[in-house]
C-alpha positions as CSV (number, residue, x, y, z in Angstrom):
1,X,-75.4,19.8,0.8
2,X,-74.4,16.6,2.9
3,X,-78.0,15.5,3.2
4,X,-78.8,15.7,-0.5
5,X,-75.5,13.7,-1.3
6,X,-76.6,11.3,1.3
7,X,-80.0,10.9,-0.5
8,X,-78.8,10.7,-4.2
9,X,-76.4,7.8,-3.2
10,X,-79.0,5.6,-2.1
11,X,-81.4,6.6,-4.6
12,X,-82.2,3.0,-5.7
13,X,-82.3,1.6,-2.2
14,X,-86.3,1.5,-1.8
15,X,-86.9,2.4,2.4
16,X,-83.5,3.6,2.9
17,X,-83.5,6.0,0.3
18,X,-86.6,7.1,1.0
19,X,-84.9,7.6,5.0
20,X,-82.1,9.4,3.1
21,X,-84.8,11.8,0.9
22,X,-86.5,12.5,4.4
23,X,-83.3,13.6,5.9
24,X,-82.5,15.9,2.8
25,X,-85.8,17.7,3.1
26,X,-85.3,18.2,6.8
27,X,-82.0,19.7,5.9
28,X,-83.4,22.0,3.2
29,X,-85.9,23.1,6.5
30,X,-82.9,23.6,8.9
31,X,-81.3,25.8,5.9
32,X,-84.6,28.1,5.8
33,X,-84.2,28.7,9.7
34,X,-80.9,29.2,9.3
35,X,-81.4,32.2,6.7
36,X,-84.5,33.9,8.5
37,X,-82.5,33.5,11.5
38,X,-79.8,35.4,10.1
39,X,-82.4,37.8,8.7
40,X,-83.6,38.5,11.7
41,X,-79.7,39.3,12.9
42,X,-80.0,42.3,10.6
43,X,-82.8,43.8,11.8
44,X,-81.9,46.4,14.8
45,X,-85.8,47.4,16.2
46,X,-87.7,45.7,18.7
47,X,-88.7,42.5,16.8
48,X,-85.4,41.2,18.7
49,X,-86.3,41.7,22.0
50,X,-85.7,38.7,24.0
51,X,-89.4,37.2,25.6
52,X,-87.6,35.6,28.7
53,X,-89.5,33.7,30.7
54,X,-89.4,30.7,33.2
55,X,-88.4,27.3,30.9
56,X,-88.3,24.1,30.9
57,X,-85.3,22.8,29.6
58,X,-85.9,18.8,29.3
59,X,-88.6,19.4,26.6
60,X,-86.7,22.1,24.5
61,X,-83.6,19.8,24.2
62,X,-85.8,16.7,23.6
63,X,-87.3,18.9,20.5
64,X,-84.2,19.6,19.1
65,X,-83.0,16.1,19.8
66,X,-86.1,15.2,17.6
67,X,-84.8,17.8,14.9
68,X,-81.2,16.1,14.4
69,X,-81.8,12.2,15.4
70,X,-82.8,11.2,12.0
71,X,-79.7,13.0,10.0
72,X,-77.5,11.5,12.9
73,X,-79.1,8.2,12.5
74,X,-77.8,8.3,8.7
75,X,-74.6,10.2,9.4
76,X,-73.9,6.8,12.0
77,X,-73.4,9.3,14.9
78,X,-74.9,8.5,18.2
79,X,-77.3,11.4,20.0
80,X,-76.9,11.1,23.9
81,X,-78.7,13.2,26.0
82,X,-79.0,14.1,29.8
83,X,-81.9,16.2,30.7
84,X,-82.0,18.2,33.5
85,X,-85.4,18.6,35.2
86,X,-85.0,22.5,35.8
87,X,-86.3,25.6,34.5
88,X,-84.2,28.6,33.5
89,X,-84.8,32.2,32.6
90,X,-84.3,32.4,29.0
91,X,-86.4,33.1,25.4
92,X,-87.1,29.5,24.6
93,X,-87.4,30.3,20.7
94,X,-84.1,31.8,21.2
95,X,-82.9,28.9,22.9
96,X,-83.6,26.7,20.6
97,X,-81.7,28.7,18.0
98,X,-78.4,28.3,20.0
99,X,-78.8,24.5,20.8
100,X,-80.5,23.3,17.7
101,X,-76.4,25.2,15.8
102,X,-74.6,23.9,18.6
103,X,-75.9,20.2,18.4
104,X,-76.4,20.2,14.2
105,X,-72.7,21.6,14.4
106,X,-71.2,19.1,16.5
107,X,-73.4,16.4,14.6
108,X,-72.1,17.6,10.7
109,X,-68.6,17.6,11.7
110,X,-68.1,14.2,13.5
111,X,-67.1,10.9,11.7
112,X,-68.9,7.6,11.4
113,X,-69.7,5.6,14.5
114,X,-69.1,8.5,16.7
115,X,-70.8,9.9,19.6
116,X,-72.8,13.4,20.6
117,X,-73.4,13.8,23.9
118,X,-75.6,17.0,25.7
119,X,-75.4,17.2,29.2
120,X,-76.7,19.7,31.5
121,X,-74.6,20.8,35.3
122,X,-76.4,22.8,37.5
123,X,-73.5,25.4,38.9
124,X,-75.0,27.4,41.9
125,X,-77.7,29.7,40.2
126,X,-76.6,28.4,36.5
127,X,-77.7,25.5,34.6
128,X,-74.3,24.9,31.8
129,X,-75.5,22.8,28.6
130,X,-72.8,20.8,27.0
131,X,-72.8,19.8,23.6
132,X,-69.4,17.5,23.5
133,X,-68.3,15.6,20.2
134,X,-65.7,13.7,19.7
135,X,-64.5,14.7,16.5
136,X,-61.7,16.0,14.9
137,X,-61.2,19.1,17.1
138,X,-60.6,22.3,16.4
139,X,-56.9,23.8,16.0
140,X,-56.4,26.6,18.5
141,X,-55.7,29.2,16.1
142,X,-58.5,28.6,14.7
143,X,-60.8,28.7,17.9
144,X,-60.9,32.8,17.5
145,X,-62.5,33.3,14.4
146,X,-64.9,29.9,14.6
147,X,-67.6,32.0,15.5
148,X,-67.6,34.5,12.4
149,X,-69.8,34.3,9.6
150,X,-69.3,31.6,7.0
151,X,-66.6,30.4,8.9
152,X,-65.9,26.5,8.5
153,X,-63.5,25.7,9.9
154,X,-61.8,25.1,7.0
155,X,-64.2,22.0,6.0
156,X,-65.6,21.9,2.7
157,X,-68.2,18.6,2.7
158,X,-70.4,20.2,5.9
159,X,-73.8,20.9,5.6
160,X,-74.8,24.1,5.7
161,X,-73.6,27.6,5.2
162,X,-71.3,28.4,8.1
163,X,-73.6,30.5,9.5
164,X,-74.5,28.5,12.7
165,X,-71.9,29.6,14.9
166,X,-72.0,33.0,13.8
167,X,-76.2,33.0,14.8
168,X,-75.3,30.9,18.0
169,X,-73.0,33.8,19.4
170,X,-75.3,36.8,17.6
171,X,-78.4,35.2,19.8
172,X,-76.8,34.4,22.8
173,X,-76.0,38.0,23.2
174,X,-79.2,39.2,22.5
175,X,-79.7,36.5,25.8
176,X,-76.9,37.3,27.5
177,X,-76.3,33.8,28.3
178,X,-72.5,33.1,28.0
179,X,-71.0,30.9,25.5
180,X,-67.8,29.2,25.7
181,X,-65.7,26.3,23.2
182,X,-63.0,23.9,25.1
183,X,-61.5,21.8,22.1
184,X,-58.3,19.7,21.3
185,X,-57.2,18.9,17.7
186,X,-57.5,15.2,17.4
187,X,-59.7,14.6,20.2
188,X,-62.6,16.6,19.9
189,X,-64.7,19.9,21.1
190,X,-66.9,21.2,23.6
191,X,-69.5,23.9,23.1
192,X,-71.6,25.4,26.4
193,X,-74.0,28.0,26.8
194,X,-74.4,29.0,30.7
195,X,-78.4,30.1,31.5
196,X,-79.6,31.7,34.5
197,X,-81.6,29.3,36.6
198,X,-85.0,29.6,37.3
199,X,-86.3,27.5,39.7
200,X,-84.5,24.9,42.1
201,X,-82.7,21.6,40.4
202,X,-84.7,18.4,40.4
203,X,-83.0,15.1,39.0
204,X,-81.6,14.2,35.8
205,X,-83.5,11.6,33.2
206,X,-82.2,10.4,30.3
207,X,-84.1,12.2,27.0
């Protein structure tokens, strides 16, 4: 895995290694929920049923910005976020499925000094979350079958395995909450999921 490389190359450099060892463990954490996520794909009985409810979105996105910051932080990719301070119907476990593949995704597979950003645009009775990257891109013969299991886009070095997008899609139709990629080779991608909104838009802050 990335994160382990990361860790063993700085093995002898006292806090930064230790930084790197943290990062690895956290990685080894996000594999597990990767897996009983996709455990939880195979099941067909009730233990899938969506729990929507009324959500906040600012403090869900702020959790999963907590989740990737310090593996972005080593990676030398900058986390942006814009947090919208609505509420929308949706399972927030669920949620946090979707956002935390879509924003470790777009993390993993951008380059050195590079930039995440999440925004949130309230559209009528939709809030749209952006996760935008501005990576290598994505070929657009490719763009069809990014969403299948163990898909990688035909990258080798990411963490992970290639199971992210597949659970994204899987749990966003359990949620029916739309999911759509925008991306040009070279330049970089755009992932969005589109969730009903709950309750009337209030003002952005920065997360």
């Amino acid at each position: 895995m990335m994160s382990l490389e990361l860790a063993t190359a700085h093995a002898g450099s006292g806090a930064l290694a230790e930084r790197h060892v943290t990062v690895a463990r956290d990685a080894l954490k996000r594999l597990n929920v990767e897996l009983d996520s996709l455990a939880r794909m195979s099941q067909a009985d009730d233990r899938l049923a969506p729990r929507v409810r009324p959500t906040a979105l600012g403090p869900i996105l702020r959790e999963v910005k907590r989740d990737w910051q310090g593996f972005a932080e080593v990676c030398g990719v900058t986390l942006a976020f814009e947090v919208a301070a609505v509420e929308v119907c949706t399972d927030p476990d669920m949620l946090k499925t979707i956002l935390r593949n879509l924003i470790g995704n777009a993390v993993k597979y951008s380059a050195r000094d590079s930039r995440v950003t999440v925004t949130a645009r309230v559209m009528k009775s939709f809030v749209v979350v952006d996760v935008a990257d501005d990576g290598g891109g994505i070929a657009e013969e490719k763009l069809e079958r990014i969403f299948d299991a163990f898909d990688r886009g035909d990258r080798s070095d990411a963490d992970g395995l290639g199971l992210g997008l597949h659970i994204v899609r899987q749990t966003a139709r359990l949620l029916s909450h739309p999911i759509a990629v925008r991306s040009i080779e070279g330049e970089g991608s755009i992932f969005s999921v589109a969730l009903p909104l709950a309750a009337p838009a209030g003002h952005g802050a920065n997360a």
